[in-house]
C-alpha positions, 0 to 999 in steps of 0.5 A: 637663660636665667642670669644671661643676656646674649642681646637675642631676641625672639618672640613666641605666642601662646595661648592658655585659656584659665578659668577662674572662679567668681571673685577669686585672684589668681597668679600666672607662672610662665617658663620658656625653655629652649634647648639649643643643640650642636651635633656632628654627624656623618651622612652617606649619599649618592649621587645620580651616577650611583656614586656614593660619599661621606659628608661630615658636618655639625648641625647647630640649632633649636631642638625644641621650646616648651612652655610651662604655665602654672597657676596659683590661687590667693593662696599659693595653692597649684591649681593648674599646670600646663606644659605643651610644646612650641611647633615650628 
């Protein structure tokens, strides 16, 4: 959502463990990323009297968050990346 504010918001924890050297500087990048979705379906049941019909719908939600971290040394050198994503 770079460059929009839509007023949401929702916190997410996570925890990433970096070890770094003695005496070494060390910058953290975080991204987030969230991918909404709205899908159309049609779904076939049956009832208990074996009567079966159609429901149409569009399911509007989540899919799925990722998170990406990347850590830079004094250098600006990668020296770690980690993606993993986020269970709900």
């Amino acid at each position: 959502m770079q460059g929009e504010d839509k007023g949401e918001k929702q916190t997410i924890t996570c925890s990433y463990e970096v070890t770094v050297p003695p005496y070494t500087y060390y910058s953290i990048k975080t991204l987030v990323k969230e991918y909404r979705m709205n899908v159309r379906y049609i779904a076939t049941l049956k009832g208990a009297d074996n009567v079966t019909f159609r429901v149409k719908g569009t399911w509007s939600g989540v899919q799925a968050i990722d998170t990406y971290q990347e850590a830079f040394d004094e250098k600006n050198n990668l020296v770690e990346a980690d993606i993993r994503p986020i269970e709900f």
